[in-house]
VMD Tcl script that draws the C-alpha trace (Angstrom):
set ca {
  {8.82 7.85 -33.72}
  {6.79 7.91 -30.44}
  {7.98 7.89 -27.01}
  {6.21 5.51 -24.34}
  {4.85 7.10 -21.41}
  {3.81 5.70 -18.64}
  {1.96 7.76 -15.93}
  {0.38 4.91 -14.21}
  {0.30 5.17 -10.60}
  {-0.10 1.67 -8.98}
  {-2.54 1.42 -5.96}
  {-2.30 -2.56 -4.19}
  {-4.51 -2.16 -0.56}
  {-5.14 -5.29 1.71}
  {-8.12 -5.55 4.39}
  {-5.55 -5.46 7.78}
  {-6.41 -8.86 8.88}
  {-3.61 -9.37 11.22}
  {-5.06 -5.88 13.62}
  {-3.33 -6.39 17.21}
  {-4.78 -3.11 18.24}
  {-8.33 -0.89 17.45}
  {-5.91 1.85 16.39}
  {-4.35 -0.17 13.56}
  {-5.02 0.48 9.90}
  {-7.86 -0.91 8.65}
  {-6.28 -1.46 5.21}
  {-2.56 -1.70 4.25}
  {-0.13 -1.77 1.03}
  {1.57 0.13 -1.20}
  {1.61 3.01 -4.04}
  {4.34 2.57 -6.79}
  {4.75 5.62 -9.31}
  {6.16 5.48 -12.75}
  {9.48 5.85 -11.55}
  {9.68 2.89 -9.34}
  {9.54 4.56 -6.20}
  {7.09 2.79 -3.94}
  {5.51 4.01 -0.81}
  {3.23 1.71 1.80}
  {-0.01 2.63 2.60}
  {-2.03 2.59 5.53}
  {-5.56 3.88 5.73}
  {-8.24 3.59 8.90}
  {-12.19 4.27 9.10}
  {-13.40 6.82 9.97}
  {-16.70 9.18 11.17}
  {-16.79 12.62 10.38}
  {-18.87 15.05 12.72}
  {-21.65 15.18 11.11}
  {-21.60 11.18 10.42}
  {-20.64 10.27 7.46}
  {-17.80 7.89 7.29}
  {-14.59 7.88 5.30}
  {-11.03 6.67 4.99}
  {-8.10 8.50 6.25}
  {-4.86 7.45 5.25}
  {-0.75 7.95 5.04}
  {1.72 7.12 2.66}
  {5.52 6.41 3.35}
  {8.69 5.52 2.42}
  {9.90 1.98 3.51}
  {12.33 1.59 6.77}
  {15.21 0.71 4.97}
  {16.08 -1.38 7.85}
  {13.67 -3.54 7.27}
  {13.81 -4.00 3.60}
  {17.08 -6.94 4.36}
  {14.64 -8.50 6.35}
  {11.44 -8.43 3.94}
  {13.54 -9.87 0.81}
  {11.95 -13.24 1.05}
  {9.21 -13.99 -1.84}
  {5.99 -13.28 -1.20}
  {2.74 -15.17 -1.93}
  {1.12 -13.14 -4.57}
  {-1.89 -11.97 -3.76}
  {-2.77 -9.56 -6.49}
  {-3.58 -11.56 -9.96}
  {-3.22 -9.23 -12.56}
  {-1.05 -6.47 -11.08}
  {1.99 -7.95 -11.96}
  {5.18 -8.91 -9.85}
  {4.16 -7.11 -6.33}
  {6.58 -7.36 -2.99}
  {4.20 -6.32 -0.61}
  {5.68 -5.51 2.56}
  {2.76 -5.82 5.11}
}
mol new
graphics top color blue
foreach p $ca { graphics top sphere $p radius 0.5 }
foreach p [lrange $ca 0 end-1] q [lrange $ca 1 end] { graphics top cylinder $p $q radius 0.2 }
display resetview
């Protein structure tokens, strides 16, 4: 007998299209490990000092206050990922 594993980490990230401020993310969504536990995601651009640009990010747990208020379907928006809430 063999046990399934799975060690998948889940990665969904939007472009932030709805940006009411230059200081919002660039890119939003979520990170679900094996165990179910899903964080959201937000990442901006960015320019190092000597130029070269990258993405700086931050992961988090949900507000649970305003999971009651998120419960609604979704539109999916990620074919092929599966069943995805995603809270942005």
């Amino acid at each position: 007998m063999s046990a399934t594993y799975n060690n998948q980490i889940e990665i969904i990230l939007f472009e932030n299209n709805r940006a009411t401020s230059p200081k919002a993310p660039t890119r939003t969504g979520t990170v679900t490990f094996p165990d179910g536990t899903k964080y959201e995601v937000a990442l901006w651009n960015k320019v190092s000092k000597n130029g070269n640009p990258f993405e700086a990010g931050v992961l988090k747990l949900p507000d649970p206050k305003y999971a009651a208020k998120s419960s609604a379907p979704r539109q999916r928006r990620d074919e092929g990922f599966g069943e995805q809430d995603v809270p942005f």
